[in-house]
C-alpha positions as CSV (number, residue, x, y, z in Angstrom):
1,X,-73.6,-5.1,15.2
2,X,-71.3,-5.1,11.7
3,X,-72.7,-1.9,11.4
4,X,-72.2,-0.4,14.5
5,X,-68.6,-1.5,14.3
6,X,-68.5,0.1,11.0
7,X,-69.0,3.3,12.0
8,X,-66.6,3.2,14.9
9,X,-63.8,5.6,14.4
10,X,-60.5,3.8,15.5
11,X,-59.2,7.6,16.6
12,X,-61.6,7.9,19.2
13,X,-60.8,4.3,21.1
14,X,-56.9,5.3,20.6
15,X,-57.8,8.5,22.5
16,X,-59.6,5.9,25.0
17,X,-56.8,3.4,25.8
18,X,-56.0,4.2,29.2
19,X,-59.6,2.8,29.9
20,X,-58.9,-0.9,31.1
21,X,-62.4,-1.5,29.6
22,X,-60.9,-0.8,26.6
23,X,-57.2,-1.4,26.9
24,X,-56.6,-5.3,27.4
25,X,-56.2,-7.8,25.2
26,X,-58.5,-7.8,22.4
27,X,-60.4,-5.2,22.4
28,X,-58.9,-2.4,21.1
29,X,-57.9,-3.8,17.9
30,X,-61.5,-4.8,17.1
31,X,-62.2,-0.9,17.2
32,X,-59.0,-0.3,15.2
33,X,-60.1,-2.2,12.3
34,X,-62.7,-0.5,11.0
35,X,-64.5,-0.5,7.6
36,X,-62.7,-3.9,7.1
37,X,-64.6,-7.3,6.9
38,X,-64.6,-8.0,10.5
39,X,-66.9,-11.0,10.6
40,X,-67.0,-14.2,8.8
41,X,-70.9,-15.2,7.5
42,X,-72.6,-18.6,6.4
43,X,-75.2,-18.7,3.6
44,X,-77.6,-17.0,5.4
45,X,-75.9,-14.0,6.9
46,X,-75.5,-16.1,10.5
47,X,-72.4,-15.2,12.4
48,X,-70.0,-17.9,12.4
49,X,-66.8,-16.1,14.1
50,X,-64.2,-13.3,13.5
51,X,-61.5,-13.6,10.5
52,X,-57.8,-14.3,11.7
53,X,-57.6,-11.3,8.9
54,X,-58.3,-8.6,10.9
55,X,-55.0,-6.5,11.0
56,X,-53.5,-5.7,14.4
57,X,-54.8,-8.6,16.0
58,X,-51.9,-10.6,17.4
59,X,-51.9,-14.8,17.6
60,X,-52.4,-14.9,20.8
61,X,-55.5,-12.5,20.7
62,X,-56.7,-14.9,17.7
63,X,-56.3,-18.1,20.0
64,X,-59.0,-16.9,22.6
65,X,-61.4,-15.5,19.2
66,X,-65.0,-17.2,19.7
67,X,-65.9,-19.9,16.9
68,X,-69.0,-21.0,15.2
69,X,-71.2,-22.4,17.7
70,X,-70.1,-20.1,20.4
71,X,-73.6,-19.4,21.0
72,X,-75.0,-15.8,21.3
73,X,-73.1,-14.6,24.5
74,X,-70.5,-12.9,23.0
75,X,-72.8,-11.1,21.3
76,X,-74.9,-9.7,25.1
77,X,-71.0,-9.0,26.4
78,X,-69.9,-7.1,22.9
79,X,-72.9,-5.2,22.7
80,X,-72.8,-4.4,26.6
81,X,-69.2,-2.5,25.6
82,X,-70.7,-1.1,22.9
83,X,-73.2,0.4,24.6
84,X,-70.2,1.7,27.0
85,X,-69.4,3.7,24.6
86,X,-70.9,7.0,24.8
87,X,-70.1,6.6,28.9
88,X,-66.4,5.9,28.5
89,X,-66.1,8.9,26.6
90,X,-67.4,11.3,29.5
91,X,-65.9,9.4,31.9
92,X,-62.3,10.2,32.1
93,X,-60.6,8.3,29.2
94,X,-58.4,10.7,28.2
95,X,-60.5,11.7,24.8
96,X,-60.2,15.5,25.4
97,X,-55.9,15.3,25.5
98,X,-54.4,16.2,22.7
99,X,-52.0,13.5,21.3
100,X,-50.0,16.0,19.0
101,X,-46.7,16.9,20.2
102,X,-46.3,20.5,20.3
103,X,-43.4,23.3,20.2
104,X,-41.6,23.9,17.3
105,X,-40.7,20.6,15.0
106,X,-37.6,19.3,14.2
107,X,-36.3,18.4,10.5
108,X,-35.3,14.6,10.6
109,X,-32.0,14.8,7.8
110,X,-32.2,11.8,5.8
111,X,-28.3,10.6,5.5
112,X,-26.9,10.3,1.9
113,X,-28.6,7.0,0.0
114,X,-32.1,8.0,1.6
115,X,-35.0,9.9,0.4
116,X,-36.7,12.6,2.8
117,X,-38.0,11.0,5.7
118,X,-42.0,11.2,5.6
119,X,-43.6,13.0,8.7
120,X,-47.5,12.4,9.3
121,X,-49.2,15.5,9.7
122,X,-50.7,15.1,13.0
123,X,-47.4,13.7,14.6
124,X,-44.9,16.2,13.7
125,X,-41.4,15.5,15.5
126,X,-40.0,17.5,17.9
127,X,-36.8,17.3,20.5
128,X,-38.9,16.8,22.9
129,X,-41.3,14.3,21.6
130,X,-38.5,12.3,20.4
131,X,-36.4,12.6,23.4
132,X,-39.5,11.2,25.3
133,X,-39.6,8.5,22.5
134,X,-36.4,7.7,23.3
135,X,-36.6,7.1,26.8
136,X,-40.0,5.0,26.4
137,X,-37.9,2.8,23.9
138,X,-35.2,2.3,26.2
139,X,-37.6,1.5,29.4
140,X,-38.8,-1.7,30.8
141,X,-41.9,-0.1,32.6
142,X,-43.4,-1.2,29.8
143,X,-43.3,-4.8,30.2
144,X,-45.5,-6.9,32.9
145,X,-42.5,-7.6,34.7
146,X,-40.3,-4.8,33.9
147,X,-37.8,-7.0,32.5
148,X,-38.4,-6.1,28.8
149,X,-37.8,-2.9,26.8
150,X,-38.5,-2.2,22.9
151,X,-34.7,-2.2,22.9
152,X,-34.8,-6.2,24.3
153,X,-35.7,-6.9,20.9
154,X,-34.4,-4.4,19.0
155,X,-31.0,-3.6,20.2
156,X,-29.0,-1.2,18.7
157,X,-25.5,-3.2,18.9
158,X,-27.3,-6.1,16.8
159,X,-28.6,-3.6,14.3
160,X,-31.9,-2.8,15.7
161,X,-32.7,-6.1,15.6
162,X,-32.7,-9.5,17.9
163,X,-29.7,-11.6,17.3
164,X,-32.0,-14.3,18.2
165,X,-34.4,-16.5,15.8
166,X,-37.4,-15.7,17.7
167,X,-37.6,-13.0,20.9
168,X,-37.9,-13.7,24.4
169,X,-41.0,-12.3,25.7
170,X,-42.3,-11.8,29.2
171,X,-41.8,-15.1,31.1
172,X,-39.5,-17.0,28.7
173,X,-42.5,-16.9,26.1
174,X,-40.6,-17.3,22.3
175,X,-42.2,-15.0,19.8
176,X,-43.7,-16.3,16.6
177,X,-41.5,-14.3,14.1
178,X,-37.9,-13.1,14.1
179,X,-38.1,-9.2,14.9
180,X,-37.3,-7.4,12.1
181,X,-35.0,-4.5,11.8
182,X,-36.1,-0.7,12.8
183,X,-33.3,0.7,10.3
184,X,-34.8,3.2,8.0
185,X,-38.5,2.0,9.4
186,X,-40.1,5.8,9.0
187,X,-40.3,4.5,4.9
188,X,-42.2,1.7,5.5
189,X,-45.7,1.4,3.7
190,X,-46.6,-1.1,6.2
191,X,-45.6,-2.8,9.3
192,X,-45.2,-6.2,10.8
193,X,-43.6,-9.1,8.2
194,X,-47.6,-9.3,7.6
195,X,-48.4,-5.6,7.3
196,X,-51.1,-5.8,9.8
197,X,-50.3,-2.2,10.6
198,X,-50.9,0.8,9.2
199,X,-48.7,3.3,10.7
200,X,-45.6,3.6,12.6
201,X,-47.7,4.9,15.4
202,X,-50.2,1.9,15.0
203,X,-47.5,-0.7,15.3
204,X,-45.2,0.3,18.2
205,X,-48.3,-0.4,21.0
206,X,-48.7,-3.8,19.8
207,X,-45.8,-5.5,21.1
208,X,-46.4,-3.9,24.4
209,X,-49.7,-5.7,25.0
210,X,-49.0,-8.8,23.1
211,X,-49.1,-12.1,25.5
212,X,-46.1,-13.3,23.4
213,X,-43.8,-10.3,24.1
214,X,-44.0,-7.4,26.7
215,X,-46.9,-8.8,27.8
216,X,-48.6,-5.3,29.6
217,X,-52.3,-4.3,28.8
218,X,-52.2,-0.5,27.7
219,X,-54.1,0.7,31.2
220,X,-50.9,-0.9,33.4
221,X,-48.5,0.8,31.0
222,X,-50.3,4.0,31.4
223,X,-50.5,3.8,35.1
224,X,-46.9,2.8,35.9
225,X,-45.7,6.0,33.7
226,X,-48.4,8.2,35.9
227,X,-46.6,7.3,38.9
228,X,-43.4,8.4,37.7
229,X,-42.8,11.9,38.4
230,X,-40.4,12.5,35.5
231,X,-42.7,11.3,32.9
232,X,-45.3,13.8,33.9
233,X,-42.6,16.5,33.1
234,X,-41.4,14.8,29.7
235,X,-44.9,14.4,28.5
236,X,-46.1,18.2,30.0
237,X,-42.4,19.5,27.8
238,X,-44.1,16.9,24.6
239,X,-47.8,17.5,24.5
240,X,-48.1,20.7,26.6
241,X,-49.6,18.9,29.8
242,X,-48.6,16.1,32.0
243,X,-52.0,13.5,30.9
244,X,-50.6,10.7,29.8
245,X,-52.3,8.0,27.6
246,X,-51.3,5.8,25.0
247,X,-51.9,7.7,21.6
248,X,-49.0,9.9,23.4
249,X,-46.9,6.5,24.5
250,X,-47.4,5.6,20.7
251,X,-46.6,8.9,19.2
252,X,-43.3,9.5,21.1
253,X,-42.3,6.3,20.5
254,X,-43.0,6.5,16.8
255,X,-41.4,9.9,16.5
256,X,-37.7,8.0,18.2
257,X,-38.1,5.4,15.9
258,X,-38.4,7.7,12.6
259,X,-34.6,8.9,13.9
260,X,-33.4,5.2,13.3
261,X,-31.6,6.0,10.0
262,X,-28.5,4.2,8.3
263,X,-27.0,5.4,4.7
264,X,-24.2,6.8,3.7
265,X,-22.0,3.5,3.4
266,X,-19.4,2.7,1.0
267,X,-22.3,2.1,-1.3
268,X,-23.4,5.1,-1.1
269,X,-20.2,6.8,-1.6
270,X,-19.6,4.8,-4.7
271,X,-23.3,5.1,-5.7
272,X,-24.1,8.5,-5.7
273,X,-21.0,10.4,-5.1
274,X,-19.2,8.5,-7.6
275,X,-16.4,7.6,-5.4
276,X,-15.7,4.7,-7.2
277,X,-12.5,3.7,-4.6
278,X,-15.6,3.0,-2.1
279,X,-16.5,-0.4,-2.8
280,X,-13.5,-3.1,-3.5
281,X,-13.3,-5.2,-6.8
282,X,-15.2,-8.0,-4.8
283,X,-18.2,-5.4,-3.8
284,X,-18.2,-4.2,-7.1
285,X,-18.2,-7.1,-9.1
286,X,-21.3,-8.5,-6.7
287,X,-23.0,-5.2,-7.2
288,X,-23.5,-6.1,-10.9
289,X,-24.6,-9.9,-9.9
290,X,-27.0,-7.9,-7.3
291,X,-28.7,-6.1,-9.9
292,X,-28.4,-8.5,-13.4
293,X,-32.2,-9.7,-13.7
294,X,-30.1,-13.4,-15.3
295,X,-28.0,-13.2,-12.1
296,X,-29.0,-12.4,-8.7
297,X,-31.9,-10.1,-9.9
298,X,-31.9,-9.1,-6.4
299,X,-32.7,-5.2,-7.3
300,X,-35.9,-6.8,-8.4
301,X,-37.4,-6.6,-4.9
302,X,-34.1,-4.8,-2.8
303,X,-34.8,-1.7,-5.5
304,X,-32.3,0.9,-5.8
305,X,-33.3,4.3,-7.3
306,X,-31.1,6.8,-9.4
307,X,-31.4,9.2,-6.2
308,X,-31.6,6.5,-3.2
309,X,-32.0,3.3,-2.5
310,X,-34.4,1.8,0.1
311,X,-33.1,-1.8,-0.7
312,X,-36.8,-2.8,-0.3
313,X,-40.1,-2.2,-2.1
314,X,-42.1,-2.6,0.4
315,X,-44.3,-5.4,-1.0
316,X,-44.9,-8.9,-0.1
317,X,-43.5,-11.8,-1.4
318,X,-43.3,-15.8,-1.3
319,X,-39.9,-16.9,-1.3
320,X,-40.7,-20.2,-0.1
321,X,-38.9,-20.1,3.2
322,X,-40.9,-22.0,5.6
323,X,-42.8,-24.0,2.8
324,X,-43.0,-28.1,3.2
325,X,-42.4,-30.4,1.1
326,X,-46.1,-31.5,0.9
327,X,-46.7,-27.5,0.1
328,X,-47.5,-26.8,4.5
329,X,-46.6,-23.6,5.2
330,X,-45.4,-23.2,8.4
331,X,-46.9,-19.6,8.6
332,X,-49.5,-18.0,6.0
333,X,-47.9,-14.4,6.0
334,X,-49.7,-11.9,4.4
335,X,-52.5,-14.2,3.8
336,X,-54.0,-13.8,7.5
337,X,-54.4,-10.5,7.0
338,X,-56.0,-10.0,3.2
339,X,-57.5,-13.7,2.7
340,X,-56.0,-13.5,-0.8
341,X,-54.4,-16.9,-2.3
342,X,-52.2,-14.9,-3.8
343,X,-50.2,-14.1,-0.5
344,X,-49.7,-17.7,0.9
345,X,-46.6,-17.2,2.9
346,X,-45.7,-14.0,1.7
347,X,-43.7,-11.5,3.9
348,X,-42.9,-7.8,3.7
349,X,-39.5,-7.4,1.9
350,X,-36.7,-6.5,4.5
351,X,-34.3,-3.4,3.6
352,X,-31.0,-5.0,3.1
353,X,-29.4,-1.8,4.8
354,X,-27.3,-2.7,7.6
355,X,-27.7,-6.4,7.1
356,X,-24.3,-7.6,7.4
357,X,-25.5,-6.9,11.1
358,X,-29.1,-7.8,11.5
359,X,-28.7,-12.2,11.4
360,X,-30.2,-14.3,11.5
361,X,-32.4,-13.9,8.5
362,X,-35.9,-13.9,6.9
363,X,-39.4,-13.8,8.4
364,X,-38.8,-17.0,11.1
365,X,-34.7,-16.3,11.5
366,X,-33.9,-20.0,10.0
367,X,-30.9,-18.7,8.0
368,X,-28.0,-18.1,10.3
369,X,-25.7,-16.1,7.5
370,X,-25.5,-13.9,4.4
371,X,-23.7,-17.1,2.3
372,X,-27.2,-19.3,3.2
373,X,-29.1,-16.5,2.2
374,X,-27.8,-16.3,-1.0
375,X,-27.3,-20.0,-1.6
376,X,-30.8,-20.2,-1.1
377,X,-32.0,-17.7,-3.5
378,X,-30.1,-19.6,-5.7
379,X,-31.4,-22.5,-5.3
380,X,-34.9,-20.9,-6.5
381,X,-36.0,-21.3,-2.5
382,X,-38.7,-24.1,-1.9
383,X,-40.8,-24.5,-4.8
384,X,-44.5,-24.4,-4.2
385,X,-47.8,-22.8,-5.8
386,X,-47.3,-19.7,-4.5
387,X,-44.2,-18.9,-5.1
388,X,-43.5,-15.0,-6.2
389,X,-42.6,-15.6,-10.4
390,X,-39.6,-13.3,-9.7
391,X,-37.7,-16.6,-7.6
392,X,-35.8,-18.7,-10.0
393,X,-33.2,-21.1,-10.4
394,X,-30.2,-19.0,-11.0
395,X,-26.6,-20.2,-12.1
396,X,-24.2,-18.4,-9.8
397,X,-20.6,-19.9,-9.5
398,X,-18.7,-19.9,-6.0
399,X,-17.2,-16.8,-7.0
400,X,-20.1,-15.1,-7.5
401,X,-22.0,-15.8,-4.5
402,X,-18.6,-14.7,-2.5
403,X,-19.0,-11.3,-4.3
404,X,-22.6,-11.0,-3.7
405,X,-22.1,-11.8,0.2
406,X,-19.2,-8.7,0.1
407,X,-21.7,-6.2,-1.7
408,X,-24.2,-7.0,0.8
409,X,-21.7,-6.0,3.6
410,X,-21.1,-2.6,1.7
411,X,-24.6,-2.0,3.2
412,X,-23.9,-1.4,6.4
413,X,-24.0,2.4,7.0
414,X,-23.9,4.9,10.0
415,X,-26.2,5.0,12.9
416,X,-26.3,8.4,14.5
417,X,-25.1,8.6,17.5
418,X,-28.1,9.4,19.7
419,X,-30.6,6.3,18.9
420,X,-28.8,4.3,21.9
421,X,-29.6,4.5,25.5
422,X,-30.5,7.7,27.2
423,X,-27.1,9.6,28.2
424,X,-24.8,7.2,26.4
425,X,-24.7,10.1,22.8
């Protein structure tokens, strides 16, 4: 069976997702991980049980994952769906529609302090695309109970982010991270705090299906936006016909969320325009703790380039946040998804752009402000095994740290003007 799941190409179950077969819960993301390591082995080759590595499986998929001892039923009801297969593709699953948006596309303009924004080649933005995109992120059709959007999570007035330590979900559910921010998300190598995902179009369907958030399998999503008349007309002005299935869902939505771009702040200005009467004496001075590697060394991960400056570098460290005293980490990071001691409790490095706005901070929201941030960088965070060799003690005196927290509100950028709600530009 490892083989067969091998050679199964992820593209042709996205294509398949408005199948409910295929659409709820689990399933899908076993597909989507192909070539990876998808089952854990004893000595002698028996199956014991899937890895909690597999990326794009969410928690509450892992919680219901069969363990050692399961006995050999999963293996009669996973090879029945495989065995599906070749059926579900002649059957109406929506393989022959072409997810690629067509019409001409539309240049994305990076703002001043940003690099180009990169465009996948078989997702290429257009107005309409992204104006469907737009809609979807705004719409709580896509939540069990239609009382969740994207945007319930991400809102645009607490800088694309939840104001929140953890999200609401469906039910009064409380998610198991702090949402991060969708600012500047098209130059993300990876998504999640984890980087479970791959893509921009990978990540977006998750939350929609996750039990811990919108709570919808892909097939109810997809047949809610069928019965909308309106839809059928956005998608036919997207795609060139009216099908609708999820690869679309996920390729609108991704297309919106490139748009999501902050820069040109009074950094920026002073930065690379050399308007040196951007930043105060304050910024200024907290600019050169921000990047002094016997200072803040804060550059050292929030990188800024001679051109532009993502204020992340898209890695993954361990800062210690969440880390016991006894060395129990409160969540493993990075580690669930690459097994790798190494990245015990690391998490993706957040851009710092807009952060001024996007509070509470780091990977489970425990910091309220920018002050406890920084006071707890300085502190060299919790101490433990794993922690990232660039976290030190550092000597900053009140002063400092004041300046630091008024460089970091430099940050905050513009937001153009039609990433909020449909008919509110």
């Amino acid at each position: 069976m490892r083989r067969l799941c091998e050679r199964l190409d992820s593209e042709i179950f996205s294509s398949c997702r408005g199948m409910r077969m295929l659409t709820t819960g689990f399933w899908p993301r076993l597909f989507e991980a192909k070539r990876r390591s998808l089952y854990e082995m004893d000595g002698v080759g028996k199956f014991r049980g899937f890895r909690r590595t597999m990326p794009g499986v969410l928690d509450s998929d892992v919680a219901r994952l069969p363990v050692a001892g399961s006995g050999m039923g999963w293996w009669r009801a996973s090879g029945a769906i495989l065995l599906s297969v070749p059926l579900a593709l002649t059957c109406g699953c929506n393989a022959s529609a072409n997810a690629k948006p067509v019409g001409v596309a539309v240049a994305i303009r990076a703002p001043l302090g940003l690099p180009p924004v990169p465009i996948p080649a078989h997702n290429p933005p257009t107005a309409s695309s992204i104006a469907l995109g737009r809609k979807l992120f705004y719409d709580t059709k896509l939540s069990k109970d239609n009382s969740l959007s994207c945007a319930s999570c991400h809102h645009p007035k607490s800088g694309f982010t939840d104001a929140r330590e953890r999200s609401t979900g469906v039910g009064g559910t409380t998610g198991l991270r702090h949402a991060p921010t969708l600012v500047n998300v098209a130059y993300s190598p990876l998504y999640f705090w984890d980087g479970r995902a791959k893509s921009l179009e990978a990540q977006v369907d998750s939350p929609i299906a996750d039990a811990l958030e919108m709570n919808q399998t892909h097939s109810a999503s997809v047949t809610k936006l069928r019965a909308d008349p309106l839809y059928k007309s956005l998608f036919r002005s997207a795609f060139g016909t009216d099908d609708i299935n999820m690869s679309r869902v996920e390729n609108a939505l991704a297309s919106f969320e490139r748009t999501i771009l902050s820069g040109n702040s009074a950094f920026d200005n002073y930065q690379y325009e050399g308007r040196k009467e951007a930043l105060s004496p304050a910024q200024i001075k907290g600019l050169a703790v921000f990047k002094d590697p016997q200072k803040g060394n804060c550059a050292a991960c929030h990188t800024i380039g001679p051109h532009y400056a993502l204020f992340t570098d898209g890695e993954f460290h361990n800062t210690g946040e969440g880390v016991g005293d006894n060395e129990d980490f409160s969540d493993l990071g990075r580690f669930q998804i690459t097994n790798l001691d190494a990245e015990r409790g690391a998490f993706k490095t957040p851009t710092l752009r807009n952060v001024a706005m996007t509070g509470p901070y780091m990977h489970d929201g425990k910091l309220k402000t920018l002050k406890a941030v920084v006071d707890f960088y300085a502190g060299r965070g919790n101490s433990n095994t794993y922690l990232d060799k660039r976290i030190s003690t550092i000597a900053l005196s009140g002063r400092e740290r004041s300046d630091l927290v008024e460089f970091l509100k430099s940050l905050t950028g513009e937001i153009p003007s039609n990433v909020g709600p449909p008919g509110r530009d």
